[in-house]
C-alpha positions in Angstrom: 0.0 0.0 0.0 1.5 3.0 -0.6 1.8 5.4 2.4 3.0 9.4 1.2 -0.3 10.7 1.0 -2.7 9.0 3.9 -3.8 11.2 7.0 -1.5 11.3 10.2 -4.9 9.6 11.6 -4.7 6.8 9.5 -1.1 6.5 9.7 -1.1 6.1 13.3 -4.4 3.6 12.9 -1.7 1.3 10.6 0.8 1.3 13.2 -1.4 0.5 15.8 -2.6 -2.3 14.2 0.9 -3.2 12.8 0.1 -3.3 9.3 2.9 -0.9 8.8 6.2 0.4 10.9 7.7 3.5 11.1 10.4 2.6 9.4 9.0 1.8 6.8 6.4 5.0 6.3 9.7 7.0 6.9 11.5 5.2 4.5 8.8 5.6 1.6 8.6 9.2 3.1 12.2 9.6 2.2 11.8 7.8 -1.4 9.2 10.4 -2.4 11.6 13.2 -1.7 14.4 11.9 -3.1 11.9 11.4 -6.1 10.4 14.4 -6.6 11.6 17.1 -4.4 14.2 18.1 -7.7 11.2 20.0 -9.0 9.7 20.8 -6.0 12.4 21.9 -3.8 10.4 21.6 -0.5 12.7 19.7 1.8 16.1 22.3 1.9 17.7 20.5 4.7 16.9 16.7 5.0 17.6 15.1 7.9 17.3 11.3 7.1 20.2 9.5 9.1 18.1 10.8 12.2 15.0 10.4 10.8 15.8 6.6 10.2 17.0 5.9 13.8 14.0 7.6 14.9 11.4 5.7 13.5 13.6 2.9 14.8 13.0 4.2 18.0 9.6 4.5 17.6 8.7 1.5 16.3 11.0 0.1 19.2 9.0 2.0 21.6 5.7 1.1 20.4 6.9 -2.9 20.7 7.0 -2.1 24.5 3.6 -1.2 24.6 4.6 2.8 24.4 1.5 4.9 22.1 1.9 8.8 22.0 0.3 11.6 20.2 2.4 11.2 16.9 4.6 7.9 17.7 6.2 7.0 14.3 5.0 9.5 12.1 6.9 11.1 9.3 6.5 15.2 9.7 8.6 17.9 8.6 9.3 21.5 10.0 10.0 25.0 9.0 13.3 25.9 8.2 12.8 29.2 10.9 12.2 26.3 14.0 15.7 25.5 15.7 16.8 22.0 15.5 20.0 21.3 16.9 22.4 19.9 14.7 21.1 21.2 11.6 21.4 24.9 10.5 18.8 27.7 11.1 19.1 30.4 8.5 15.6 32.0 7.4 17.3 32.1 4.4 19.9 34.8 4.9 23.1 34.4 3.5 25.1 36.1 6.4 24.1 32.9 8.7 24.5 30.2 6.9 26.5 28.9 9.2 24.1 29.4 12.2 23.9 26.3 14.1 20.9 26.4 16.9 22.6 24.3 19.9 18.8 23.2 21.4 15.4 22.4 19.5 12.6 25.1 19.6 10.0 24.3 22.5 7.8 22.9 19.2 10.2 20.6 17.8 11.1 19.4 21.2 7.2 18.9 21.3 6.8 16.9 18.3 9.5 14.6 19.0 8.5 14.0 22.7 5.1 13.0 21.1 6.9 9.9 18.9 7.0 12.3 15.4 9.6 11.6 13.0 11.4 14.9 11.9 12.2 14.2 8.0 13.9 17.3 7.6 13.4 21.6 7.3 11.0 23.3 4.9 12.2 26.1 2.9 11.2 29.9 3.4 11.6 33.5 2.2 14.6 35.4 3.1 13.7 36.3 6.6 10.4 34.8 6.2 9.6 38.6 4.5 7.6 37.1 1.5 4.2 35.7 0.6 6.8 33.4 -1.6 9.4 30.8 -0.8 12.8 31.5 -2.2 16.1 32.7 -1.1 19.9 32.7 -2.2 20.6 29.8 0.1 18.4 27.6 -0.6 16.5 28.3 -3.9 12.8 29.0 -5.1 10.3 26.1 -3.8 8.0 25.5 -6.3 3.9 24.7 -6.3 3.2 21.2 -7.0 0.1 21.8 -9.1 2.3 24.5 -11.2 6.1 24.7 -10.9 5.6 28.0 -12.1 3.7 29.4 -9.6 4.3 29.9 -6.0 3.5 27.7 -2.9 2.9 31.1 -0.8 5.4 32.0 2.1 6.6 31.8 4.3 5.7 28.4 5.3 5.6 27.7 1.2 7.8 24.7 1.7 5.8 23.2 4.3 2.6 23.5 2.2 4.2 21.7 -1.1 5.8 19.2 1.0 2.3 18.2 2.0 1.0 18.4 -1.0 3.6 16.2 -3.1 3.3 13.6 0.4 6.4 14.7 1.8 5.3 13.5 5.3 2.1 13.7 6.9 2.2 16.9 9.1 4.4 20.0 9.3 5.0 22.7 11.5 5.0 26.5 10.5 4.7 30.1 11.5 1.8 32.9 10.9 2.6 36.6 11.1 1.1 37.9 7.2 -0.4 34.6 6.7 2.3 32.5 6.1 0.3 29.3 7.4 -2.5 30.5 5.8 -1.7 31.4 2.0 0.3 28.4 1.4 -2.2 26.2 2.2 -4.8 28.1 0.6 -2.2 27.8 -2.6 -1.3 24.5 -1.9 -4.7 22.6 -1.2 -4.1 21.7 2.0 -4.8 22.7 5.1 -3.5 25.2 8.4 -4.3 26.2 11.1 -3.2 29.8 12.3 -4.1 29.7 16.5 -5.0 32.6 19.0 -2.2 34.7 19.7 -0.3 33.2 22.4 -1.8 29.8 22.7 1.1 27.8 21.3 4.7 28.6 22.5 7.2 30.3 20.2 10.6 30.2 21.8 13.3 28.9 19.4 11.7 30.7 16.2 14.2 32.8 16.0 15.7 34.9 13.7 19.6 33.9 13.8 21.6 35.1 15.6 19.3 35.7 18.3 19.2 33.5 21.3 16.2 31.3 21.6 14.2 33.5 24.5 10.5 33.1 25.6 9.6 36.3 24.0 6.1 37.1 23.8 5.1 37.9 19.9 3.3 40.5 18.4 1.0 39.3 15.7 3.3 35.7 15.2 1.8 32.2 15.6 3.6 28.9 15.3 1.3 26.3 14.2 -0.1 23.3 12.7 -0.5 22.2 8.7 -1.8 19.1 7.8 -4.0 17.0 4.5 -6.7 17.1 6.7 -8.9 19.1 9.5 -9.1 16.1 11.8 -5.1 15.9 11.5 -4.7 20.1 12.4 -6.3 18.8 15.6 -4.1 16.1 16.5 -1.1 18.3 16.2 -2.8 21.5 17.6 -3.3 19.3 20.3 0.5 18.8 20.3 1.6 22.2 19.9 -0.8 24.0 22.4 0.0 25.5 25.7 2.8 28.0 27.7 5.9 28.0 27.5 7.3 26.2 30.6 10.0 28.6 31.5 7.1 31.7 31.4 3.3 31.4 31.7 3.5 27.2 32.0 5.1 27.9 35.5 1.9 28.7 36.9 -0.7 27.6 33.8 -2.1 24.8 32.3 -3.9 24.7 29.1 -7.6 23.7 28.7 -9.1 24.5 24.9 -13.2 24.7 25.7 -15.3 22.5 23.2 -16.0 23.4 19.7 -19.3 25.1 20.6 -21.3 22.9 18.1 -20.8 19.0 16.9 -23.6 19.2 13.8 -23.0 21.3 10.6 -26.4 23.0 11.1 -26.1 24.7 14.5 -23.5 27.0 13.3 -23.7 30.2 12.5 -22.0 31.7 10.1 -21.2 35.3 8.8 -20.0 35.2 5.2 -17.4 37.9 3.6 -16.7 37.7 -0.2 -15.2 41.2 -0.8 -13.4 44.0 0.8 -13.6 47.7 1.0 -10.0 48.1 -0.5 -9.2 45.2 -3.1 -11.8 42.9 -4.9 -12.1 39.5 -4.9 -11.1 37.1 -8.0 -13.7 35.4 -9.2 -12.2 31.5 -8.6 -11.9 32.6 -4.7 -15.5 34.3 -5.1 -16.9 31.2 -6.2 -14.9 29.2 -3.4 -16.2 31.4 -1.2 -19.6 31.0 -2.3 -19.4 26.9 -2.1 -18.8 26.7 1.1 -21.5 29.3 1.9 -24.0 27.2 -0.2 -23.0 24.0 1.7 -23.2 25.7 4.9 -26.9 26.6 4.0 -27.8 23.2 2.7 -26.5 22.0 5.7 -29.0 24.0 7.9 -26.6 26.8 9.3 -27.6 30.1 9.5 -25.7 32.0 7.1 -25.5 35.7 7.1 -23.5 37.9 4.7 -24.0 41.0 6.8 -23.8 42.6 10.0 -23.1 45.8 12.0 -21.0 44.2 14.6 -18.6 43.2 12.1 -15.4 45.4 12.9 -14.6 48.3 10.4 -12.6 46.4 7.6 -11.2 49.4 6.0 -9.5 50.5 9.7 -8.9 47.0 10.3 -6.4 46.8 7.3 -5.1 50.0 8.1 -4.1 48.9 11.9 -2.8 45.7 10.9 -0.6 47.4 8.2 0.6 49.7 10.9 1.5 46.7 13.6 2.7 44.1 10.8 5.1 46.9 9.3 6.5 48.9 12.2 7.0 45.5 14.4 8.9 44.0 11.0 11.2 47.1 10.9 12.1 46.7 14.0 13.1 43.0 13.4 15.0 44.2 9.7 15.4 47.5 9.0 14.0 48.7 5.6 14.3 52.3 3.6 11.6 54.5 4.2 10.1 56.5 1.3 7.4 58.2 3.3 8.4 62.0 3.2 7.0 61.9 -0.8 3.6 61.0 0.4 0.9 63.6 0.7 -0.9 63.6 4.1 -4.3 62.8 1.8 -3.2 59.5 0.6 -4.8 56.7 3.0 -4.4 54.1 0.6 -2.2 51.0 2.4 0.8 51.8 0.5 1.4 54.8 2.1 0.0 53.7 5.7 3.3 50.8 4.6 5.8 53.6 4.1 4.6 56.1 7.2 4.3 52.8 9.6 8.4 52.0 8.9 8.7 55.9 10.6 6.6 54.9 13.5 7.3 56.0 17.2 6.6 54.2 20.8 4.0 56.7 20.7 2.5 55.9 17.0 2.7 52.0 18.2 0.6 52.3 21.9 -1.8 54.1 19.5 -2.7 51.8 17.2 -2.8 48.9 19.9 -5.2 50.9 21.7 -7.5 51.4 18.7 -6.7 47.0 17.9 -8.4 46.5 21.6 -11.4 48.5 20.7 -11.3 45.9 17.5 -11.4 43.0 19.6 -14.1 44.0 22.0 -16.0 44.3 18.4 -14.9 40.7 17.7 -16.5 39.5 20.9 -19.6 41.3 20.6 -19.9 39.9 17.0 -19.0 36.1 18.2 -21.8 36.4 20.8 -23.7 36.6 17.6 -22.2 34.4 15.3 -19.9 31.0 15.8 -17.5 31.8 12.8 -16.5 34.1 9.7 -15.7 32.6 6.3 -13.8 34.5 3.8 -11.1 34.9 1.5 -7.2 33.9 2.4 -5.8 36.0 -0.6 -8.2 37.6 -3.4 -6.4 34.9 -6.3 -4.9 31.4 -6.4 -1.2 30.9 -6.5 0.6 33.4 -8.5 3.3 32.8 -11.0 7.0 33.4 -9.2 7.8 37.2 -9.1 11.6 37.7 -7.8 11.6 41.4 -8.4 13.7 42.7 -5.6 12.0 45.7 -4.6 9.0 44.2 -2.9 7.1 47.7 -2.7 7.5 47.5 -6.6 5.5 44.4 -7.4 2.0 44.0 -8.0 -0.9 41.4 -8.0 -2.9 40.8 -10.6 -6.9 40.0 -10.2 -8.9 39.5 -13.0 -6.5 41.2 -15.1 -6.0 44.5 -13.4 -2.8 45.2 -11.0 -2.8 45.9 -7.3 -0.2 46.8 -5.2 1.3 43.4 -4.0 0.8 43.6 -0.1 -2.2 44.9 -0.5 -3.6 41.0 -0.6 -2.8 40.4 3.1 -5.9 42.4 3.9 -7.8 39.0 4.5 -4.7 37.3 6.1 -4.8 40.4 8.4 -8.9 40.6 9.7 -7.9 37.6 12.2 -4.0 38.5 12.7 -4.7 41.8 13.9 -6.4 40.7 17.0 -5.4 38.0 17.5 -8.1 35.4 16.7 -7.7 31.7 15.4 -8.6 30.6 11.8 -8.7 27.8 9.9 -8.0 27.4 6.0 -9.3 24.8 4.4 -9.2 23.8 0.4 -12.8 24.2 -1.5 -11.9 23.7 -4.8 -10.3 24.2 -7.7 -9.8 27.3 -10.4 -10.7 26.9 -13.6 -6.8 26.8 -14.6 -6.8 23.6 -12.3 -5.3 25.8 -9.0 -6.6 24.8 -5.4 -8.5 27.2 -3.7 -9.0 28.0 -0.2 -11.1 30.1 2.4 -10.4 30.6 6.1 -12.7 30.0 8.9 -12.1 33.0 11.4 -13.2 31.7 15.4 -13.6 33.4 18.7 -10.3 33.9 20.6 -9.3 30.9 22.6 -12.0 28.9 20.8 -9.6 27.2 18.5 -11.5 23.8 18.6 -15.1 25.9 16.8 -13.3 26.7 13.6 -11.7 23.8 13.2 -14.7 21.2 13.9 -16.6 23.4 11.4 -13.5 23.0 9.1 -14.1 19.0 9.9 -17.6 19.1 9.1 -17.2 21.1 5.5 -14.4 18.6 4.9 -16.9 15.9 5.0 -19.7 17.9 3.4 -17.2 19.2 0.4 -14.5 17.3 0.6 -10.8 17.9 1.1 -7.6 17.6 -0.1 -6.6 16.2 -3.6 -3.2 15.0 -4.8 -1.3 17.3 -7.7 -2.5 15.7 -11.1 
């Protein structure tokens, strides 16, 4: 039978009845890469000899009677996760070199719960990119279109999924980097509340491997299915033990509703400052039309729904300012005249912003979430768009600022897509992508299912229950 592209679920189901071993999913795992990844270029630093004596190890361990979360299962991880022994570079030439000497509190995770790391996934230079390419390591390319892009920065992740590169992988979610991949890719993410899942050891190199709190940044779960983002959220979730885990322990509440028709749902198809394409319009409108069928109540207004076009602004204004900080860019605000609002400016004045200019907008992002809890005493979940297109073709101009997107033939500033990734970044909330279909040029398609804060487990059981009502992943043709 052959193994690449079953669930993490059914994988484990094999194992626990013993009509497979670890070995040998890891060692079909490793034949598919070494197969295919020439094209795909997913898998930028393999780890096999480890990987081999792991699932050695597991399958040792599982002889003794041993059964954990993930024991045996081939995953990979993001090249921006420390793993000791193997080099950390998010893609920057000038650490190369860097060597992490301890595995981020994730990986550490994964392996305590019996995974099987197959190697790192590749990523933008300093994970700065809805792409995945760098001088290091190369361009990663989307297994339905090697011309096109997987998305970034957890592109890699996504296409190694896709081509069956393991069963699970773990990525990161600041501009929707969990998100757009899998919404390009045809899998699925999952990005969680802000804070639920400990970051420490995603790091940009040099830095040391601290139990910083994040602003805006997730570490979290992609899988080929919604039951599978469960089993690893499971995995991922909870405090840091040197911080908050000191004193805390980590109890999700239940999805607020087991059948497809007690949700309810509030439906978005366009916003106030960049249309929709029409494949994601109609991917949009799928899942709409199965939630109704289903019996949910499906709205596609209402006036507790946060401001979009102040939403976009303020999430432009944390996601910019907070990434200057991190890697200083040029400013070219002074040539803007104090008239233009559109997000390209609010881009170049947020790289200028003060302490002052910051505390502001996070007090105006609390009045957003009070909004967002008003509306979710209403309504159980929001479905809408990921990106406005599919996957793109590869665009390498250097000058990010310079490069546009095109929807339905006309040309938008190229950031100006993370509007959608943004509506759940910007406070904080958890959401779900999940694939819906398929463009007419043959591209997966995605939407994101936007949940109450803390209330991981709603979006993704709804996620479950489309996934059985519309199905769910498909392998590249």
């Amino acid at each position: 039978m052959e193994w690449n592209f079953q669930a993490a679920e059914q994988l484990l189901a094999a194992l626990r009845a013993g009509a497979v071993t670890s070995v040998e999913l890891t060692d079909e795992a490793i034949a598919g890469i070494e197969r295919d990844d020439k094209v795909v270029n997913a898998i930028c630093v393999p780890d096999f000899d480890r990987a081999r004596a792991a699932a050695r190890g597991a399958d040792q361990a599982r002889a003794r009677g041993e059964d954990r979360p993930l024991l045996g299962i081939p995953v990979t991880v993001k090249e921006s996760y420390d793993i000791a022994g193997l080099p950390t570079t998010w893609g920057m030439p000038p650490h190369r070199n860097h060597m992490p000497a301890e595995d981020a509190v994730q990986v550490s995770r994964i392996k305590a719960a019996g995974a099987v790391v197959l190697g790192k996934t590749n990523v933008p230079l300093g994970l700065q990119d809805i792409q995945s390419f760098n001088e290091i390591h190369g361009t990663t390319n989307n297994p339905w279109d090697h011309a096109r892009t997987p998305g970034g920065s957890s592109g890699g992740s996504a296409a190694a999924l896709a081509s069956g590169f393991g069963a699970l992988s773990i990525g990161s979610d600041l501009a929707g980097s969990l998100r757009t991949p899998a919404h390009f890719c045809g899998v699925y993410a999952h990005k969680p509340t802000l804070g639920l899942a400990a970051t420490r050891g995603m790091v940009a190199p040099p830095g040391p491997p601290l139990p910083a709190d994040l602003d805006l940044a997730v570490v979290g779960p992609m899988a080929r299915t919604a039951r599978d983002l469960t089993l690893l959220l499971d995995v991922m979730a909870g405090p840091d033990p040197l911080t908050l885990g000191v004193a805390y322990d980590l109890t999700l509440p239940p999805a607020r509703h087991e059948r497809l028709g007690d949700f309810r749902v509030l439906v978005l198809e366009e916003h106030p400052l960049i249309p929709s394409g029409s494949a994601v319009r109609v991917g949009v409108n799928r899942v709409a039309g199965a939630l109704a069928g289903g019996g949910a109540r499906v709205e596609r207004h209402s006036p507790l729904l946060p401001d979009l076009t102040e939403a976009a602004t303020l999430y432009m204004q944390l996601l910019i300012s907070g990434s200057v900080a991190r890697f200083p860019m040029r400013t070219r605000a002074a040539g803007r005249s104090a008239d233009d609002q559109s997000l390209d400016a609010v881009r170049l004045r947020a790289m200028a912003f003060s302490h002052r200019d910051w505390i502001e907008a996070n007090n105006r992002r609390e009045l957003h979430r009070h909004g967002w809890r008003r509306l979710f005493a209403e309504f159980d979940a929001v479905v809408c768009p990921i990106t406005p297109t599919p996957a793109f073709p590869h665009d390498h101009h250097p000058d990010l600022l310079e490069r546009r997107i095109d929807i339905d033939g006309v040309e938008y500033p190229y950031f100006d897509q993370l509007v959608w990734a943004g509506l759940a970044t910007m406070p904080g909330l958890p959401a779900t992508a999940i694939p819906v279909g398929r463009s007419p040029e043959g591209l997966p398609v995605g939407v994101q299912l936007i949940g109450p804060m803390f209330e991981d487990r709603t979006p993704l059981r709804l996620a479950e229950l489309l996934e059985q009502t519309i199905g769910g992943f498909q392998a590249p043709r």
